[in-house]
C-alpha positions in Angstrom: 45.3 4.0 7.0 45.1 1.3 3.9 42.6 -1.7 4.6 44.9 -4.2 5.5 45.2 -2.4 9.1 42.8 -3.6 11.1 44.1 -5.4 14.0 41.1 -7.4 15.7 38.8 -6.8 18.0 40.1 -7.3 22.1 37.8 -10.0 22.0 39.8 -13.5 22.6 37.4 -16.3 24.2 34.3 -17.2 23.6 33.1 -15.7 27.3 34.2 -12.6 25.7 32.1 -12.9 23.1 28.9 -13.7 24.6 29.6 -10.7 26.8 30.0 -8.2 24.6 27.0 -9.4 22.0 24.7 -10.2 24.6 23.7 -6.7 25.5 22.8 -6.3 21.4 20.4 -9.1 21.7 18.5 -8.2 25.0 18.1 -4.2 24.1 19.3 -3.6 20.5 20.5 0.2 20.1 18.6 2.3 17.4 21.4 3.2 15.6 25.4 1.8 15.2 28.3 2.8 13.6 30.9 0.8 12.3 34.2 2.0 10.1 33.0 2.3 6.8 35.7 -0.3 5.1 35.0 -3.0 7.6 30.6 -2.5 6.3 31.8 -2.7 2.7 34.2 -5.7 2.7 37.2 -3.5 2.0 39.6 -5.9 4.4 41.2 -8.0 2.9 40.0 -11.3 2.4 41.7 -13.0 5.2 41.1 -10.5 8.1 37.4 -11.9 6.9 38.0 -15.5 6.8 40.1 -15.8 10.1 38.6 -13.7 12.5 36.1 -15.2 14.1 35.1 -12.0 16.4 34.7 -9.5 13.6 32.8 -12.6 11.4 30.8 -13.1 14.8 29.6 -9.3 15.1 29.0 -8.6 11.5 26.6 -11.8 11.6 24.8 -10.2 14.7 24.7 -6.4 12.6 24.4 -7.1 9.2 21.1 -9.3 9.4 19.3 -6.7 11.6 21.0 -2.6 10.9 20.9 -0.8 7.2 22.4 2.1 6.1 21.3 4.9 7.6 24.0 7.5 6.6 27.8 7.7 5.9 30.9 9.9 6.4 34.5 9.2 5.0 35.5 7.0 7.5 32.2 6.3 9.2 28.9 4.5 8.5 25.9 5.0 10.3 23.6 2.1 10.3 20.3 2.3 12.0 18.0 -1.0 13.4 15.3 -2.8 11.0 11.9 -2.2 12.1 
């Protein structure tokens, strides 16, 4: 798989949205994974730029998971204390 496949998220409106980040607000899970390219910045600049969904999730991860440990394709990222 080269970076440039990623190809979104299933989420489409904003309801969607709320709905799926909403249950990471209330009761945050101790640890996440996420594909190890997306965590990096490995997509290509646009996928960044123009989806709002991935933009919208990373902004909910980013701020409160780290590293916690990594495979090939995988991260493991565990919540901040």
């Amino acid at each position: 798989m080269t970076s440039n496949e990623f190809k979104g998220t299933m989420i489409y409106t904003e309801e969607m949205m709320k709905k799926f980040l909403k249950p990471l607000q209330e009761t945050p899970p101790e640890y996440m994974f996420i594909e190890k390219k997306i965590y990096l910045g490995k997509l290509s600049p646009q996928i960044y730029q123009y989806s709002f969904s991935l933009m919208s999730i990373l902004n909910q991860i980013l701020p409160n998971y780290a590293p916690y440990r990594d495979g090939e394709y995988l991260m493991a990222l565990r919540r901040k204390k």
